[in-house]
Every structure is written in C-alpha cells, then in structure tokens.
N, C-alpha and C positions, 0 to 999 in steps of 0.2 A: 661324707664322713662314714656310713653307715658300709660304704661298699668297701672303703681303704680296711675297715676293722674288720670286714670278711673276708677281704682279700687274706688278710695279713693271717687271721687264725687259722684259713684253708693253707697255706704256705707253711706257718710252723707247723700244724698235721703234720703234713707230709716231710717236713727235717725230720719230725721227730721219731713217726713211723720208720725213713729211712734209716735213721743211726740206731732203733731195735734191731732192723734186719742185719744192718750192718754187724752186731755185736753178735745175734744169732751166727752169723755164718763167720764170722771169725772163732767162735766157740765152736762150732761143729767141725770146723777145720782144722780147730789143733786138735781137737778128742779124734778126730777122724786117725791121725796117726798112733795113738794109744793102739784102737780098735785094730789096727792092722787094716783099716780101708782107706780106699782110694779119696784123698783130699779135693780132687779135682772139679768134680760136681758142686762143691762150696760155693765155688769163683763163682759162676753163673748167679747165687744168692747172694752175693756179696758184690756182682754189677748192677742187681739188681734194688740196691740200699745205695748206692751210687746214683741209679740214676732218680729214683725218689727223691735224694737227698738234691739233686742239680734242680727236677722239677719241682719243688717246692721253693727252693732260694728263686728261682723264676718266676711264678706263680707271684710270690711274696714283691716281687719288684716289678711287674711289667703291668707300662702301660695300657698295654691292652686288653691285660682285665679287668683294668681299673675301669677302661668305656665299657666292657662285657657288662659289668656290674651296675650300672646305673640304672636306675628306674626307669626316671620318666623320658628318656630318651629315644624317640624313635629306629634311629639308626642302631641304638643298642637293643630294641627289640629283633631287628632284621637279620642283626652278626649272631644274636644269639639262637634264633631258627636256623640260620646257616651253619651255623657250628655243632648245632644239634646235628641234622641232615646229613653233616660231612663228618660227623662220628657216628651213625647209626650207618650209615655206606660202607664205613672202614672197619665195623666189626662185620657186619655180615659179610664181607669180603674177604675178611681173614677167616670165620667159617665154611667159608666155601673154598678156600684155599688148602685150609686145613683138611678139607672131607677128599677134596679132590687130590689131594699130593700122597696120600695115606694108598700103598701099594700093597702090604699084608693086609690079609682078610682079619688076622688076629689082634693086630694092632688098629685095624678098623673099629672092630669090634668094641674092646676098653675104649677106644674115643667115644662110643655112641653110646657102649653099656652104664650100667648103675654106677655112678661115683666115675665114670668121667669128665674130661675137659669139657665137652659139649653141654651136657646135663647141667 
C-alpha cells in the first residue's frame, strides 16, 4: 500500500512539474515573437515538459516500480543497487562524454567555470 501511494505522488510530481514547463515554454514562445526573437529554442523546453509529462504517466503506472518500491523484499533490494549502479554509470558517462566532445577551449571553459553544466 505504502509503495502504490509513493508511486503514485512521485508520478503526479512529475505531470505536474511537466505541464509548468509545458506552459512556461508556450509562454516564452509566443512573447518570443513580440521580442522580435527567435521561437525556436522554446521547442527544446516544451519537449522537455513532454517528456516529464510521459515519465511520470509511466512512473504512476508501471509495474516495476511498484517491485522497485517494496521493502521487504529481497529481489527488490538487488534491482534497486542495480538501478542505483546503472544510473550513477550513465551520469558519469554522459560527463565524460560531455568534457570529451567539447572542441573550443571557450566553451570548454563555461562547461567547467562557475555556474556551469558541470559545477
């Protein structure tokens, strides 16, 4: 019972989060043409309240968060190290991805300096 009500409030989070972004980047995008600027960069904020929006209806329905979530369950202790493991692999991976794909020294730089991505 305990894990369906967590599921389920981690799941609305995330619609809910997504349909602010969603309404942020539709708002930026119509003031965008007022401004005389470019619309185009919205879309990118507004797939990204999309896809919020997908993983959370997910999240809120799938079984196999529902095993994720159980306590006393051993096999659900094991997916949940493994799941840990195979997202702490896939961010450093994408950091590393990121430092190594970066060809300007300048845009290296903002990646690594104060108030970037990395930091």
């Amino acid at each position: 019972m305990r894990q369906e009500t967590v599921q389920s409030i981690c799941g609305q989070v995330f619609v809910w989060f997504g349909v602010v972004v969603l309404w942020v980047s539709l708002y930026k995008f119509i003031s965008a043409f007022w401004l005389d600027a470019s619309p185009w960069p919205e879309l990118q904020l507004g797939a990204a309240g999309l896809i919020l929006v997908a993983a959370g209806w997910i999240f809120r329905n799938s079984a196999f968060i529902t095993t994720l979530l159980a306590e006393n369950s051993p096999s659900a202790r094991a997916r949940r190290s493994f799941l840990m493991i195979a997202l702490a692999s896939f961010i450093m991976g994408c950091v590393v991805l990121l430092k190594v794909s970066v060809q300007d020294i300048c845009r290296y730089k903002r990646l690594l300096g104060e108030g970037g991505s990395l930091e």
